[in-house]
C-alpha angles and dihedrals in degrees: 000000000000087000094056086044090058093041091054097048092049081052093051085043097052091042085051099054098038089061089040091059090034092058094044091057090044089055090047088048091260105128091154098099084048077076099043097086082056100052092054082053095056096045097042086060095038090067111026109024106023086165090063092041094056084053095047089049079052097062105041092047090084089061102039113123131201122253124191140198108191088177095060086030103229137103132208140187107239128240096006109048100055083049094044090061096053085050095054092047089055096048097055090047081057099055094038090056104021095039088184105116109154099268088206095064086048094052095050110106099235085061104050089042084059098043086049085058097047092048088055096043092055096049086048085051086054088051092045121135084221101035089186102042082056106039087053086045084046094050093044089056094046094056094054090042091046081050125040098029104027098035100026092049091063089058083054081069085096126041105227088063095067093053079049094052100048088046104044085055091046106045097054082038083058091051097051095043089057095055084046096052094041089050090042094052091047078079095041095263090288117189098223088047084052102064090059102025090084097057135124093039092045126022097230141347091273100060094043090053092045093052091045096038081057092072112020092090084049089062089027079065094032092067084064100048108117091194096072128069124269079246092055089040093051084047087054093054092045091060098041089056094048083042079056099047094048093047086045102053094036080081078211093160084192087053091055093049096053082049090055095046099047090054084049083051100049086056099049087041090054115046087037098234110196114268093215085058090052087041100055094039078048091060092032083065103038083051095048083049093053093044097047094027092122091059094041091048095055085041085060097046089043087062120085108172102144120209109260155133087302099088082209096048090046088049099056085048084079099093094025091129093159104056118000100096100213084058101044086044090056088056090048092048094047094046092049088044083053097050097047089053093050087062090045103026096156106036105007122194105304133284112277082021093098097085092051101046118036110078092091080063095060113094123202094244083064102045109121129193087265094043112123125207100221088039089226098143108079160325135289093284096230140074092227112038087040100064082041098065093028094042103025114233101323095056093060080043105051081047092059092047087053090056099041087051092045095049085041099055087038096060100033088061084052099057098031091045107093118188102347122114083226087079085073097034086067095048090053096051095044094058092039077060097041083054082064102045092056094043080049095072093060114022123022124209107161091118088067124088090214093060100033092053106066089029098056086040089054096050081052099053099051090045086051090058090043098063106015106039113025093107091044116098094143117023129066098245146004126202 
């Protein structure tokens, strides 16, 4: 007993000092040994329980900030990204020297489709007309991808571990969407507020309204799942209405239309309307645009509905292609994206380069009030048109197939799975995904933590059920 005593009071002394000395450097302006505890917690993970460091990745990426260095000219997403590239080296010394990565993960479709895109994007990195802008943009990618689909996948083993994973991001996502909306009604919810109020934990309102937009039809589903308690149900419908809140006052008029789509989608899911049907009324009109295109197109410039404050208002923006300036930059930003692919249609300039090269792409008919001459102030504003002017063809192309494999994967677990809540599970991921895909085609955020998180996880997620569960309608697991 005396020596317990003695072991406890040497733990209280060293505690003691260590916050002694701690207060003393953050008065002086040292705030470096505040991490160290940390530190010791992470290292102590990373090499002894990798499984509990993933989660614990999962559930501070909600409340990473960027920092940024212009005089060394880099940026980086604190705490996760330092700790991302020691998993990823870790990762790559496994399967060098393990060389036992489940083969059944690498022969499903969605993975050979991404590995495809990775191994494209790294020879058009070799062919960039800035090498070392797109081998940093390449290696960013590949530690999301390493760890949150190749490492994250094999937690999905049991299932436990995938309604772990969803909760552990949202919870923490909940808590950082009511600060935002507390500090956000202290100026009357105000639109223009709304596009900065969300910073530092997210770099504009877009991005804030896709990630949550990711989650909120997985807790929409969750309030109806009879396998978890009325406790975890109410909690569910807690979070969905914070998710709503947030979506609402983002004012992210994408956000609201990958909203809108996915609902579309759940009904057509799940009544299993025939997809020869969709896809005639699909070609019917695309036939009817092309033939009255002239007269659409003059509907769309007649209307000048800016976006604004009036949710009605903000909504008709939406196809205000003639003076709401968002719109009209969008435009700018995918011309310019074209034309640079029609100069480098196989390999095109690198993937990251386009922020760097494409104001000589820009034309004056096209100049907005937001245009900037040296195009230094984003990116192509879309998923698709973006690799296509970053990765040639086959980089649009190797993205889409990500998408079709993914839906694919997503809606065939829907309508196999038999008496397992992961039935559902599926269908909610994959319209949290489908969410993304439609705001894809007008904002990208795969190169933030924040977004490629919970969308590599969810990919995850649907291929784990795929190839793991979809037999198991009563135990935890199956291996």
């Amino acid at each position: 007993m005396t020596n317990l005593t003695d072991k406890v009071k040497l733990l209280y002394g060293f505690c003691g000092l260590f916050i002694a000395v701690n207060i003393i450097l953050i008065i002086n302006g040292f705030y470096w040994l505040a991490a160290l505890p940390v530190a010791f917690i992470v290292g102590y993970l990373f090499f002894f329980s990798l499984d509990k460091l993933l989660f614990l990745l999962i559930i501070i990426t909600p409340f990473t900030v960027n920092y940024k260095n212009p005089a060394m000219g880099f940026s980086v997403n604190l705490p996760v990204e330092p700790i991302l590239v020691a998993i990823l080296g870790l990762f790559i010394l496994k399967i060098i020297f393990e060389q036992n990565y489940d083969k059944k993960i690498l022969k499903h479709p969605v993975t050979i489709i991404i590995l495809f895109y990775l191994t494209w994007m790294l020879i058009t990195s070799i062919t960039s007309e800035m090498p070392v802008v797109s081998f940093k943009y390449f290696i960013s990618q590949v530690w999301y991808i390493a760890t949150f689909y190749f490492l994250v996948i094999k937690l999905f083993y049991e299932k436990q571990n995938i309604h772990r994973f969803i909760w552990y991001y949202a919870l923490p996502l909940a808590l950082v969407i009511t600060y935002i909306t507390i500090q956000h009604s202290f100026y009357g919810f105000d639109r223009q507020v709304g596009t900065w109020i969300v910073r530092p934990f997210f770099n504009d309102h877009t991005n804030y309204a896709a990630v949550i937009s990711l989650l909120a039809p997985l807790f929409f589903i969750f309030i109806f799942n009879k396998k978890y308690s009325v406790w975890k149900r109410n909690t569910a419908l807690i979070i969905f209405l914070i998710f709503t809140i947030g979506i609402v006052f983002s004012y992210s008029r994408a956000s609201w239309l990958g909203i809108l789509v996915a609902f579309a989608s759940f009904w057509i899911i799940f009544f299993r309307i025939n997809y020869r049907f969709l896809a005639a009324i699909s070609f019917l009109a695309m036939g009817l645009f092309y033939s009255f295109q002239t007269d659409i197109i003059i509907h769309l410039e007649r209307d000048q509905h800016e976006s604004s404050g009036d949710f009605t208002e903000h909504v008709q923006s939406i196809y205000n292609i003639t003076t709401d300036a968002s719109n009209m930059e969008r435009i700018n930003r995918w011309r310019s994206a074209i034309r640079m692919y029609e100069e480098r249609p196989v390999f095109g300039w690198g993937p990251g380069t386009y922020q760097f090269v494409y104001a000589p792409f820009q034309r004056s008919e096209d100049y907005t009030p937001i245009t900037t001459h040296f195009g230094d102030v984003g990116n192509a504003h879309s998923e698709y048109i973006g690799p296509l002017s970053e990765s040639g063809l086959l980089g649009m192309l190797s993205f889409i197939a990500i998408v079709i494999s993914v839906l694919y994967t997503g809606i065939k677990n829907f309508y196999k799975i038999r008496g397992s809540d992961l039935r559902w599970v599926s269908l909610g991921a994959t319209l949290g995904l489908i969410t993304y895909f439609t705001h894809g085609f007008l904002n990208n955020f795969l190169n933030s933590d924040k977004a490629s998180v919970p969308f590599w996880g969810l990919i995850a997620v649907i291929v784990a059920i795929d190839l793991f569960h979809k037999y198991d309608n009563k135990t935890a697991d199956n291996k």
